[in-house]
NUMI-837830 format. One record per residue (C-alpha): residue number from 1; x, z, y. Coordinates in steps of 0.02 Angstrom, whole numbers, plus 32768, in hexadecimal, padded with zeros to 4 digits. Example, Ala and Ser with C-alpha at 12.3 -4.5 7.8 and 13.67 -1.06 7.14 Angstrom:
# residues 2
<rec k="1" u="8267" w="8186" v="7F1F"/>
<rec k="2" u="82AC" w="8165" v="7FCB"/>
***
This chain:
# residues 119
<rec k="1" u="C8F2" w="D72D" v="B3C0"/>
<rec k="2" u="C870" w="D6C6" v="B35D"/>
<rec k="3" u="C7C8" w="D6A2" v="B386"/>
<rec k="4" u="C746" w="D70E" v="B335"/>
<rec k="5" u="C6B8" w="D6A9" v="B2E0"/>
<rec k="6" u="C619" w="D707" v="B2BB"/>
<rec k="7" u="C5C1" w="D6DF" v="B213"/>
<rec k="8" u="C504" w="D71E" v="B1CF"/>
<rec k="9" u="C4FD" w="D70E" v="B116"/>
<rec k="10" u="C44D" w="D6F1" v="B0CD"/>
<rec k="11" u="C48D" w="D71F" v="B016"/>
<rec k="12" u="C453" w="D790" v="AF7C"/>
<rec k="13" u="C4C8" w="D78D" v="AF23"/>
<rec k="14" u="C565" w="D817" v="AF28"/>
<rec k="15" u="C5CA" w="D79C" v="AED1"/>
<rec k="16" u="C5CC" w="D71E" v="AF48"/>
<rec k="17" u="C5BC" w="D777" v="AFE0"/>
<rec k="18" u="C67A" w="D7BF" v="AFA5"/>
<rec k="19" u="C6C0" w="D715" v="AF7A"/>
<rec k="20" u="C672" w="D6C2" v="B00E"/>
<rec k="21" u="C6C5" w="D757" v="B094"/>
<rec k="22" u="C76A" w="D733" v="B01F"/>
<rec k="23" u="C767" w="D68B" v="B040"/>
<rec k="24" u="C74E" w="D683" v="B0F1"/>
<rec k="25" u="C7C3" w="D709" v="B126"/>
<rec k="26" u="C845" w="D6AA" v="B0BF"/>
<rec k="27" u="C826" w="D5F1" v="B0EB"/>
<rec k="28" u="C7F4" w="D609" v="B1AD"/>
<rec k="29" u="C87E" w="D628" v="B226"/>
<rec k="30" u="C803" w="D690" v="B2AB"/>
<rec k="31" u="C7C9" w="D73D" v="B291"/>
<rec k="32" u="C729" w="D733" v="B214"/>
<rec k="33" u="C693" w="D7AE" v="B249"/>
<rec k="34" u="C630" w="D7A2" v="B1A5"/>
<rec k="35" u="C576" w="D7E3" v="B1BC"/>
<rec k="36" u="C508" w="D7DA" v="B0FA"/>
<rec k="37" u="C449" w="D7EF" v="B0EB"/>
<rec k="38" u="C411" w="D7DC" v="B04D"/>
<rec k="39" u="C362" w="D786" v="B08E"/>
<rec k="40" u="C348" w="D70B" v="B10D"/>
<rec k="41" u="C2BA" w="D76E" v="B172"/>
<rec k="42" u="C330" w="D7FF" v="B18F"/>
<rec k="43" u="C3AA" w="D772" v="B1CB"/>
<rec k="44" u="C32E" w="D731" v="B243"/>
<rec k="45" u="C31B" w="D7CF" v="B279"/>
<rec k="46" u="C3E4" w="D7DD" v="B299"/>
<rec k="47" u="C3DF" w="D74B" v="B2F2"/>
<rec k="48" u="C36C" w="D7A0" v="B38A"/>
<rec k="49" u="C3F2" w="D825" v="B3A0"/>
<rec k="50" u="C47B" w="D7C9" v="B3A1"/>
<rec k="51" u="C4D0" w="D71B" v="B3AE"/>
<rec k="52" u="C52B" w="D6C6" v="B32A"/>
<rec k="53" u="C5A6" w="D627" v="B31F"/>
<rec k="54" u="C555" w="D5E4" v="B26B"/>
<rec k="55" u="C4DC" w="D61A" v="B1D3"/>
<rec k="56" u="C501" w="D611" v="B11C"/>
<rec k="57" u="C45F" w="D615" v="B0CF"/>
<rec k="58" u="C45B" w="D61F" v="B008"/>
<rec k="59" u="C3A0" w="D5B3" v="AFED"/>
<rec k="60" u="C37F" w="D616" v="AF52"/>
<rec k="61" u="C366" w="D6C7" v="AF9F"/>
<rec k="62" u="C2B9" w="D6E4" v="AF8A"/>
<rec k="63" u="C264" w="D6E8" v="B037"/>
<rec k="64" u="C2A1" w="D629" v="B039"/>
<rec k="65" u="C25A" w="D5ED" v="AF8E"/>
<rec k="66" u="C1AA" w="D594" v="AF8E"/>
<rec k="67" u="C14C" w="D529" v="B026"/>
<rec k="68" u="C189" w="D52C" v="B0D9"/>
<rec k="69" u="C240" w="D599" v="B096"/>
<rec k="70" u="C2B2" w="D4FC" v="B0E5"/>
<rec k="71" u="C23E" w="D4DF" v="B175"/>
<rec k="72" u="C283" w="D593" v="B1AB"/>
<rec k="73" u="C321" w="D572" v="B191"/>
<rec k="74" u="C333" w="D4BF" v="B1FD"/>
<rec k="75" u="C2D2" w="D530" v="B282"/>
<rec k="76" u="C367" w="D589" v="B2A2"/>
<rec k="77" u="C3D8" w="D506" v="B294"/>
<rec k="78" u="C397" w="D4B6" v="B325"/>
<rec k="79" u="C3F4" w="D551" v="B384"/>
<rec k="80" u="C480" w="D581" v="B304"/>
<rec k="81" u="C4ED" w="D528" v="B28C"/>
<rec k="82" u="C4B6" w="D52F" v="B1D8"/>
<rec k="83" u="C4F7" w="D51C" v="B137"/>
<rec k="84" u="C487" w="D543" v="B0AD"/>
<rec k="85" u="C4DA" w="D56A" v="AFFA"/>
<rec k="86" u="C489" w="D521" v="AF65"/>
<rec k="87" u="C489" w="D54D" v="AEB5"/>
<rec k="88" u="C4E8" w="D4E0" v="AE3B"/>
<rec k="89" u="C442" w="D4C1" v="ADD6"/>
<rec k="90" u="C3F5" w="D45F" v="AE7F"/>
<rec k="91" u="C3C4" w="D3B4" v="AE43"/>
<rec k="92" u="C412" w="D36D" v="AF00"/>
<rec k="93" u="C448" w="D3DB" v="AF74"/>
<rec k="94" u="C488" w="D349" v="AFD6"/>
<rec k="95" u="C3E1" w="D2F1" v="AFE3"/>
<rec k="96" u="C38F" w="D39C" v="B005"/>
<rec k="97" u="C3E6" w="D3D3" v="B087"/>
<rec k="98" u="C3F4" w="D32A" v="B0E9"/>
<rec k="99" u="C32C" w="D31E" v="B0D5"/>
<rec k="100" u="C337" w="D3CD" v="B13E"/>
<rec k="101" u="C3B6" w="D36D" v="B1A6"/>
<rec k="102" u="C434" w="D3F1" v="B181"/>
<rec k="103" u="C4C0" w="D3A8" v="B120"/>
<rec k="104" u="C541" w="D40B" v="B10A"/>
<rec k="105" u="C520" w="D486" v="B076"/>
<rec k="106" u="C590" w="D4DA" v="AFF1"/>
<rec k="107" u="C56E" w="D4DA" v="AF42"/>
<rec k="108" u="C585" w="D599" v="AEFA"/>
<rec k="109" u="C5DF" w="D58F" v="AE5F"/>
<rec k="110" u="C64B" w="D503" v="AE84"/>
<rec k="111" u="C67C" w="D588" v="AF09"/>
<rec k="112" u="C695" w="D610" v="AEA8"/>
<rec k="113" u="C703" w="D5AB" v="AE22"/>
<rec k="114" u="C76F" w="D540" v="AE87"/>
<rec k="115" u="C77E" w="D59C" v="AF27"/>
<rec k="116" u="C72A" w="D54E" v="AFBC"/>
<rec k="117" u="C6E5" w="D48F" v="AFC0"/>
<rec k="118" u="C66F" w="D460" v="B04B"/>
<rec k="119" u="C615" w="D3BA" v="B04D"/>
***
């Protein structure tokens, strides 16, 4: 039997959420345990219940936009895997999420039109 990997989604968008659980539970071999929140403080808030193996976090939900938004996101990252999905408009996700020193990160619509690409 396959290993179950537990997921928390930070997304607010139905959309993705759907093709994101699609994706995994097609392209990963283990059992997928696929947890959404649509905002990152009711994430947080997950994450003091209950133990995860990695975080999608979508940067544009809004209790991430504005000053200090990253800062909270590489705080749990020093615990918990992260990879933070960006929108395609981002002028460099790539430079922005190494300057958080997070640098994995998928871009959303690329996602959502050619299946599943991870940088």
């Amino acid at each position: 039997m396959a290993e179950e990997i537990k997921i928390l989604l930070v997304e607010d968008n139905a959309e993705i959420e759907g093709f994101i659980c699609a994706a995994l539970t097609k392209h990963l071999s283990s059992q997928v345990n696929l947890e959404c929140k649509p905002r990152f403080s009711i994430a947080l808030d997950r994450l003091k219940t209950e133990s995860f193996d990695v975080i999608l976090v979508d940067l544009s939900v809004s209790d991430l936009q504005g000053p200090g938004g990253l800062a909270r996101v590489r705080a749990i990252a020093l615990t918990l895997p992260v990879i933070l999905l960006v929108d395609e408009n981002e002028s460099d996700p790539l430079q922005s999420s190494r300057d958080i020193g997070m640098p994995r990160w998928l871009v959303k619509r690329r996602l959502a039109d050619s299946g599943w690409s991870m940088r």
